[in-house]
C-alpha positions in Angstrom: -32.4 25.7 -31.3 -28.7 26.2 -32.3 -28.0 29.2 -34.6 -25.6 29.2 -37.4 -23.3 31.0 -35.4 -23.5 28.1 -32.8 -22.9 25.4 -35.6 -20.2 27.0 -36.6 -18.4 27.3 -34.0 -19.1 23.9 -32.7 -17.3 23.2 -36.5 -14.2 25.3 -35.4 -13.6 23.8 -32.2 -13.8 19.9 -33.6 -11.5 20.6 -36.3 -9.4 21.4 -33.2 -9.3 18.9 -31.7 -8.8 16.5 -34.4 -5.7 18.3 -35.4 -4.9 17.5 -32.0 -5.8 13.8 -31.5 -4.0 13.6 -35.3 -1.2 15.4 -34.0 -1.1 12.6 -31.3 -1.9 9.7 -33.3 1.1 10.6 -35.5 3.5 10.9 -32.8 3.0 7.8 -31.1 3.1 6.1 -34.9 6.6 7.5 -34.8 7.6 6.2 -31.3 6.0 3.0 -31.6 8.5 1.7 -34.4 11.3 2.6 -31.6 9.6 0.8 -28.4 9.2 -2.3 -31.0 12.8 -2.6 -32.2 13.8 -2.2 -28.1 11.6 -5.3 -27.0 12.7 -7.3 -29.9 16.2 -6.5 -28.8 15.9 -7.3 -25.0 13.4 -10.3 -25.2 16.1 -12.9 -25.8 17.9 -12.0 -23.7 15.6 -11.7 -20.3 14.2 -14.9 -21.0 17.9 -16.5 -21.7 18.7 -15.0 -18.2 15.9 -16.2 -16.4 16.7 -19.9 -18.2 20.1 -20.1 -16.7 19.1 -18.8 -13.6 16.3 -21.6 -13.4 19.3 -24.4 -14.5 21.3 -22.5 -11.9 19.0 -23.2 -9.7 18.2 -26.6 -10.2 21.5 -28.1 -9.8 21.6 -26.3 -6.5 20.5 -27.8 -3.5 23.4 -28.3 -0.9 23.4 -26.2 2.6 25.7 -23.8 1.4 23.4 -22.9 -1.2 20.5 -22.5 1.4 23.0 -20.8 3.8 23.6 -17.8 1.3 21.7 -14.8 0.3 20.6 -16.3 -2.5 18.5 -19.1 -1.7 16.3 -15.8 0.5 15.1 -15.0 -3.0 13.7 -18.6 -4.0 12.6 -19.8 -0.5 8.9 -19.1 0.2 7.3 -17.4 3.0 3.7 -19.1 3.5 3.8 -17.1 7.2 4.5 -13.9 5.8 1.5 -11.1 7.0 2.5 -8.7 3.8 1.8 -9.1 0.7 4.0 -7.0 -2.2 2.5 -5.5 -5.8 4.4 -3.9 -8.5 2.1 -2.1 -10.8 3.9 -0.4 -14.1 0.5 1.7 -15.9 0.9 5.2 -17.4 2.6 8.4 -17.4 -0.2 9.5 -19.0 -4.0 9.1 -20.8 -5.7 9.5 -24.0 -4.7 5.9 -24.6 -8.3 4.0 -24.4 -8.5 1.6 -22.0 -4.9 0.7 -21.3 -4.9 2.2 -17.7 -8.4 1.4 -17.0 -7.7 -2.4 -17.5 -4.7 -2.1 -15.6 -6.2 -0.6 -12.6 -8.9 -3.3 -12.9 -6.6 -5.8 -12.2 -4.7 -4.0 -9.5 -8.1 -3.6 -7.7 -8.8 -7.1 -7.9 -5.6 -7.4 -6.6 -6.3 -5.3 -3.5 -9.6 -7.3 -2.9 -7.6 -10.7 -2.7 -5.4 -9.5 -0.2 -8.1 -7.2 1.2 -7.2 -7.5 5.4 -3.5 -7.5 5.7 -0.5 -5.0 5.0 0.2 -4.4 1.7 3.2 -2.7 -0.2 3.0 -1.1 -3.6 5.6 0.1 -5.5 3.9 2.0 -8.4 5.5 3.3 -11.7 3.8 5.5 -13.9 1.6 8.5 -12.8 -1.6 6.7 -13.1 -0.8 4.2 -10.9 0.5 6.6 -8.4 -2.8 8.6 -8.1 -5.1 5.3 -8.2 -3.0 4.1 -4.8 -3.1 7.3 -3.3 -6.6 8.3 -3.7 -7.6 4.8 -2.0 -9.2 5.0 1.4 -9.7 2.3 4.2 -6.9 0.2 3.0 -4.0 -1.3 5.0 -1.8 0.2 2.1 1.2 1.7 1.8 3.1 2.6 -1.5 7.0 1.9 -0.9 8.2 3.3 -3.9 7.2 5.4 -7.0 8.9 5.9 -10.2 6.9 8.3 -12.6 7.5 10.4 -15.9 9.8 7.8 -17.2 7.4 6.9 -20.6 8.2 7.3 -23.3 11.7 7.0 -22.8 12.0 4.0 -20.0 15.8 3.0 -20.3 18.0 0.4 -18.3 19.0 2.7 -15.5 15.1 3.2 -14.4 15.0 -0.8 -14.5 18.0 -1.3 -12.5 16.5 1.5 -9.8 13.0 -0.2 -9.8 14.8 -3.6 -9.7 17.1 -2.7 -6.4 13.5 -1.6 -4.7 11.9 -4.1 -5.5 14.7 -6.4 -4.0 14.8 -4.0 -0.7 10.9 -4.7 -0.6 11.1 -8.1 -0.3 14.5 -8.3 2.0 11.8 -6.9 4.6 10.9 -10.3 6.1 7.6 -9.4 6.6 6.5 -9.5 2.4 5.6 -13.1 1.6 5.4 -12.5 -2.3 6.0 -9.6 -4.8 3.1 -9.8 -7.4 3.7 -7.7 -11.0 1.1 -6.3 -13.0 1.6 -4.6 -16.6 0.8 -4.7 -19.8 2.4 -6.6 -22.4 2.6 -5.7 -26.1 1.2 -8.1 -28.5 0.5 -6.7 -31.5 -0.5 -3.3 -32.7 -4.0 -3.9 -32.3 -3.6 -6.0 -29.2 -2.0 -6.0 -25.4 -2.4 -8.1 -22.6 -2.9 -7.3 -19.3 0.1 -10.1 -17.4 -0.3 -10.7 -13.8 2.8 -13.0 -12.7 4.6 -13.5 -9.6 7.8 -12.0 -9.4 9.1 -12.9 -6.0 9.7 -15.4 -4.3 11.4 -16.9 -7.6 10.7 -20.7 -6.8 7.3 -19.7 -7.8 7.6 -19.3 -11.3 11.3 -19.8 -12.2 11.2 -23.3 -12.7 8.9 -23.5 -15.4 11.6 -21.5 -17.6 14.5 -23.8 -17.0 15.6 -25.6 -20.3 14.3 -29.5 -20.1 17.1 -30.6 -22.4 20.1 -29.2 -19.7 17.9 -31.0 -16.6 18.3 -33.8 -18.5 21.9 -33.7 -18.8 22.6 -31.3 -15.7 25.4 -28.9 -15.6 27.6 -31.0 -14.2 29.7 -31.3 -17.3 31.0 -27.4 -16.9 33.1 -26.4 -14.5 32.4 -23.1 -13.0 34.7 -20.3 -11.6 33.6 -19.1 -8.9 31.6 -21.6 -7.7 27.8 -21.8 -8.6 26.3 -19.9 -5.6 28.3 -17.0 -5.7 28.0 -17.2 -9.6 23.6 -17.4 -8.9 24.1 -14.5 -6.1 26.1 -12.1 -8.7 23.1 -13.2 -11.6 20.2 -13.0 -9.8 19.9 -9.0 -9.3 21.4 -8.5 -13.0 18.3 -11.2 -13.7 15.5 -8.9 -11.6 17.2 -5.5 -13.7 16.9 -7.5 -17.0 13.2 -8.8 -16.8 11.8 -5.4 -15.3 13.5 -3.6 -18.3 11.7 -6.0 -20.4 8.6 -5.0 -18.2 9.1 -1.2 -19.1 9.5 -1.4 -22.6 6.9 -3.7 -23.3 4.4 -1.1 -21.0 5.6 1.7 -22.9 5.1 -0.1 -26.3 1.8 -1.1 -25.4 0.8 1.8 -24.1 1.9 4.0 -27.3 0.0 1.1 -29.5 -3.0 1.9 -27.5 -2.8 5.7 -27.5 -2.3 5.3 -31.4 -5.3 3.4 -31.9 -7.4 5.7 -29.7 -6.1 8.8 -31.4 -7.1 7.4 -34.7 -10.4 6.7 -33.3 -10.9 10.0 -31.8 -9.8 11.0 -35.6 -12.5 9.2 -37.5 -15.5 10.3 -34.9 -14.3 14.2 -35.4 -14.6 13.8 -38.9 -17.9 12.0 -39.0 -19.1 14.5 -36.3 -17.8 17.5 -38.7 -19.5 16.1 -41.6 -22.7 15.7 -39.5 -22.8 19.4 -38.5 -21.7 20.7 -42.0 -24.9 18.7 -43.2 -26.9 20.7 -40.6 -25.6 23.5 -41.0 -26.2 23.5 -44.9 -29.8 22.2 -44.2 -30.2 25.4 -41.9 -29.1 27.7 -44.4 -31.2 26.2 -47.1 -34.4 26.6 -44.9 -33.6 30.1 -44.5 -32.9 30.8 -47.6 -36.1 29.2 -48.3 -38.2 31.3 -46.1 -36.3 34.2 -47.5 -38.0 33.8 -50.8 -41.2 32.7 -49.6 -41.5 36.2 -48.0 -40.3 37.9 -50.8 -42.5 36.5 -53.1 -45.8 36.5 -50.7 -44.6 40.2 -50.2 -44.4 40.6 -54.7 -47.6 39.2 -54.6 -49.7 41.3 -51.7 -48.2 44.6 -53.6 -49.5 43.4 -57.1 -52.8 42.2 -56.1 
């Protein structure tokens, strides 16, 4: 049976730590208003981008455009024996699940492609160590970009972007999968798996149906529109994975806020819970005390 001491210090150590998880909870609170203002600021314009790259791109379809370096990014590779993943988790935990789901749907990931070559490219710690501690796997990570949360900026998008583009140059990678997770609300993210590469996958379901409709053709263009899609479409890579960053590192400061306040409220409760069994202990004692002292009053007087 615990003594008081014991209680005590069990007291001591949980008010500890909840100055600690409070500590944290209030710091992400503070950063969280930041990373917010930052998405609201580059959404717009990453999904403009990848708009007029999709209108770009469906105007295009002459041989000179399949001749140049551009149409490599669009054109599919169904032969391909490599597969490519870019998973963006944490720097760090103490955040709930938010790398735990991610890593979940790496994994499942892995399994699909479970018996060929695959490349990773990992960003954040956590997905660094999950990839390296893997055994039995035809995996090898390509790239790694960690201790950039909380303060992801547009020159660690524009490094991941120009790996990610040397990845898939190797002819070898049919696609370039991307895994993170997207902020929603304060209470909610979502885990987004999408493919990033090739770019006829996905790109033209962004294109605007009003300028198919009318085309392009009424603008004229200097240069041309292949060199114009060529210049965009690395400027259009750098712009979405920036968007990827800050809407991992808002996420993931909404998710360690939440857990931190969690971890707040069950300290408290579990203080309360010991300072009620501790108070319960003394009063037995104290109890016992008397009922000595006064079985002792009584065996003197009789």
């Amino acid at each position: 049976m615990a003594s008081l001491r014991d209680i005590r210090k069990h007291i001591t150590s949980v008010k500890s730590i909840k100055q600690i998880t409070y500590a944290m909870k209030m710091v992400a609170a503070a950063r969280i208003k930041k990373a917010q203002t930052s998405i609201l600021s580059s959404r717009p314009f990453a999904l403009k981008m990848e708009a007029l790259i999709a209108d770009l791109y469906s105007e295009l379809d002459s041989d000179d455009f399949k001749a140049s370096g551009a149409y490599g990014l669009f054109a599919e590779r169904p032969a391909a024996p490599a597969a490519g993943l870019v998973l963006v988790a944490a720097d760090k935990g103490l955040c709930g699940s938010f790398n735990s789901n991610l890593l979940k749907a790496a994994a499942a990931w892995l399994r699909n492609n479970r018996g060929q070559k695959m490349y990773v490219i990992c960003v954040g710690r956590k997905s660094r160590d999950f990839m390296k501690r893997l055994k039995g796997l035809d995996l090898e990570v390509a790239y790694e970009m960690v201790g950039i949360f909380p303060k992801a900026g547009y020159v660690h998008a524009n490094l991941l972007a120009g790996n990610i583009l040397n990845l898939f140059g190797r002819k070898e990678v049919r696609s370039v999968s991307l895994i993170y997770s997207e902020f929603k609300s304060m209470l909610s993210q979502r885990i987004v798996q999408t493919e990033l590469l090739p770019l006829k996958l996905n790109i033209l379901s962004a294109a605007d149906p009003g300028s198919r409709t009318r085309g392009l053709k009424d603008f004229d263009f200097e240069p041309d529109k292949t060199p114009l899609l060529e210049t965009l479409l690395p400027r259009h890579i750098g712009a979405q994975m920036y968007r990827v960053l800050l809407e991992s590192q808002a996420a993931e400061l909404a998710a360690r806020m939440n857990a931190m306040e969690s971890a707040s409220k069950n300290a408290s409760e579990l203080i309360d819970g010991l300072t009620l069994r501790l108070n319960k202990m003394r009063q037995a004692m104290i109890t016992t005390e008397l009922n000595e002292i006064v079985s002792g009053a009584e065996a003197l007087g009789g």
